[in-house]
N, C-alpha and C positions, 0 to 999 in steps of 0.2 A: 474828300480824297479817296475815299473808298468806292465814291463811282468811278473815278479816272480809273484805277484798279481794275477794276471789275470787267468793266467796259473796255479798256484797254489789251486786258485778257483773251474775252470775248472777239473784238474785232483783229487781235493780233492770230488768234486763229482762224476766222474766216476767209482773213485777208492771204493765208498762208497757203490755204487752201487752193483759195484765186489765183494766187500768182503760181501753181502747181501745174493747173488744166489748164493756166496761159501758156505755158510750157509745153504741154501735150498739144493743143490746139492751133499754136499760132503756124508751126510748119504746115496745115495742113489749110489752114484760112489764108495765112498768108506769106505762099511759101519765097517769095522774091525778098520779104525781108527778111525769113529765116536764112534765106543763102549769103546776107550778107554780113550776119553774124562770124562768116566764115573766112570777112578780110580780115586783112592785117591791123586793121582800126580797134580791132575788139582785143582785147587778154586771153588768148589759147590757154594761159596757166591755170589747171583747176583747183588752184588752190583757193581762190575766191571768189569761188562759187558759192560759200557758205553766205557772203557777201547779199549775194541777190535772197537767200531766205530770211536774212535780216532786217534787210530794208524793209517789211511789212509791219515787223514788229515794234521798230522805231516809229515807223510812220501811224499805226494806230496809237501809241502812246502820245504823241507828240497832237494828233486830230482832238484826241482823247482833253486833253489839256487845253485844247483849241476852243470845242466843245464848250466844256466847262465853262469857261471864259465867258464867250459872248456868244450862248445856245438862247438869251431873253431877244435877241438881235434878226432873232431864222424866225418866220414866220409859215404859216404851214399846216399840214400833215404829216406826216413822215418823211415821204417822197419827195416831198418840196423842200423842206427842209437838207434833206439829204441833197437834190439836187443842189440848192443854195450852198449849201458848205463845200460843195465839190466847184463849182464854180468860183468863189471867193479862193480855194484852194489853187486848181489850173491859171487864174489870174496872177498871183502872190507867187506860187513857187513852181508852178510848171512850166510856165510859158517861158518865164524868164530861163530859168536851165536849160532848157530848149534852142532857146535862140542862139547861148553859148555855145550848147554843145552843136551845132548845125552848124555855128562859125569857124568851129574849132575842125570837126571830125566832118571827113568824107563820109557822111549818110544821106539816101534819099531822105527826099520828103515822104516819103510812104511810111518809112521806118518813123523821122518824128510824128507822124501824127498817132502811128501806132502806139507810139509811147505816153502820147497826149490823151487819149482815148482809153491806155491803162489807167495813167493817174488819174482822170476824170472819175473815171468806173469804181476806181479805190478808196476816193472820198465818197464817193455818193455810198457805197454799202457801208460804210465808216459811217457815215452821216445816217443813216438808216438807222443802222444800230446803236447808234446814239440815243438819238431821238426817242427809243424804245425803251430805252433803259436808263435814261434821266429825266424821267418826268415827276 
């Protein structure tokens, strides 16, 4: 329990950090999805905003847990590992939200894949950092 902990901590910070400079960087990589932040499909209200620095710390917890589970199941080095669990992850719970939210909400395709391409990036440094600190 005390690795979930630990580790949870660890990648709840990193990840916080990451979704910080996605912030700073996405208008300027990719500013056609940052414009589109600015329809009507998205919440103007900034009250939860607090909302998006949350989800990392959830989602490290939740890897964390994942991890633990079935970390004898990854095979690897770090990397691979890391890669693996981000893969396993984008299959299970990205792709699927995706396809919802793509049903549901007027977004490019540009924007989902940006988003696919976060979550991917979030397990794999998740998974990184696993791998490091549960051995």
């Amino acid at each position: 329990m005390k690795k979930i902990i630990n580790s949870g901590l660890v990648t709840s910070i990193v990840l916080l950090v990451f979704a910080y400079l996605c912030l700073l960087v996405m208008p300027v990589l990719l500013p056609k999805v940052a414009q589109e932040y600015y329809s009507p499909a998205f919440v103007s209200d900034e009250s939860r905003n607090l909302l998006y620095y949350i989800h990392p710390v959830v989602l490290s917890f939740g890897l964390a847990w994942f991890w633990n589970r079935f970390k004898k199941l990854l095979k690897g080095n770090a990397l691979m590992q890391g890669v693996e669990m981000a893969l396993i992850y984008v299959v299970i719970a990205t792709v699927p939200s995706l396809l919802i939210t793509y049903s549901a909400i007027n977004v490019s395709l540009l924007t989902i894949g940006s988003w696919l391409l976060y979550g991917f990036t979030q397990a794999l440094i998740a998974g990184v950092i696993f791998s490091k600190m549960h051995v």
